[in-house]
N, C-alpha and C positions, 0 to 999 in steps of 0.2 A: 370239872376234872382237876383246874388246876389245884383250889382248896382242898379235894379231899387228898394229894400228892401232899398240899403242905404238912396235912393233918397226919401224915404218914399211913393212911387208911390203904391195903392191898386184898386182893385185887384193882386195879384201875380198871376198868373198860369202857372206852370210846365208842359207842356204835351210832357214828354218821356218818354222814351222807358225805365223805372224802373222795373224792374221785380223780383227785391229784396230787402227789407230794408234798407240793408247797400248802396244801390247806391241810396235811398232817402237820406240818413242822413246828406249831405252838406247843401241840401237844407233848409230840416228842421230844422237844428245847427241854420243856420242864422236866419232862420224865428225867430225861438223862444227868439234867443238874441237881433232881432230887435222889438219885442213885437207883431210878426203878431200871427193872429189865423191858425190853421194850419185845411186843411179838406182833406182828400181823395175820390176822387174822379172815378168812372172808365165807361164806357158806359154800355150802358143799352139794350145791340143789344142781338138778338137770337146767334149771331152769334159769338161773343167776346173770346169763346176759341176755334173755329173751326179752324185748319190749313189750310184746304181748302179754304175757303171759307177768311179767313186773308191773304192769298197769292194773292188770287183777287183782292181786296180791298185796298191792300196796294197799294201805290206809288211810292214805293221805292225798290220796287224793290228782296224788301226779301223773299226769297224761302219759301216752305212750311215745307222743313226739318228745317232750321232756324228757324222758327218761331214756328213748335214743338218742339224743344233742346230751347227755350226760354219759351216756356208753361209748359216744365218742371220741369224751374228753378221757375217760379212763384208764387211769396208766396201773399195765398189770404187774413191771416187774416193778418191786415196791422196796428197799429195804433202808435201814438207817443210814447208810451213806447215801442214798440216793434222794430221799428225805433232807437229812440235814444240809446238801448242797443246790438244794432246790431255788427258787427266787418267785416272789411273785411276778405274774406276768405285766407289762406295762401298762395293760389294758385295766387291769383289776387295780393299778395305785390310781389310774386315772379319775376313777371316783369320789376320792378322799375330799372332805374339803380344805381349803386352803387353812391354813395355821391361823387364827386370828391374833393379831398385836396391835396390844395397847401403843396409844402414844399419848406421851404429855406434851401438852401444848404450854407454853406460857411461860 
């Protein structure tokens, strides 16, 4: 996504698996620095917050317990302010690995 923004290529369309604002926020960082308009988007199915019935339908493979511990992370009211003042959560930097530095000895 971010390349084809460089490339100046429009439409953009992001279709994953966000189910929080702060894992939109890269996207939309660039959009907004490259001068795109930014929209949300989500389907329009009877079915779009059913576990059941999204473990069917998927493709890929992801359970139905997965993808309710994912509907319960999902935040519905979504927009570019709420986006861009987002933060990741402490838990998710916790992962990162430690910075590695060189040293000279001698």
């Amino acid at each position: 996504a971010k390349q084809a923004m460089e490339q100046g290529k429009s439409p953009v369309i992001i279709d994953n698996t966000n189910t929080q604002a702060w894992e939109m926020k890269p996207y939309v960082e660039v959009a907004l620095e490259k001068g795109y308009r930014v929209e949300f988007h989500e389907p329009d199915t009877w079915w779009k917050f059913d576990p059941e019935e999204l473990e069917k339908r998927n493709k890929h493979g992801v359970t139905r317990e997965k993808i309710a511990q994912m509907l319960e992370r999902y935040e519905y009211q979504i927009s570019i302010p709420i986006v861009m003042n987002s933060v990741v959560p402490p838990h998710k930097n916790a992962h990162k690995p430690p910075l590695q530095r060189r040293h000279r000895w001698g």
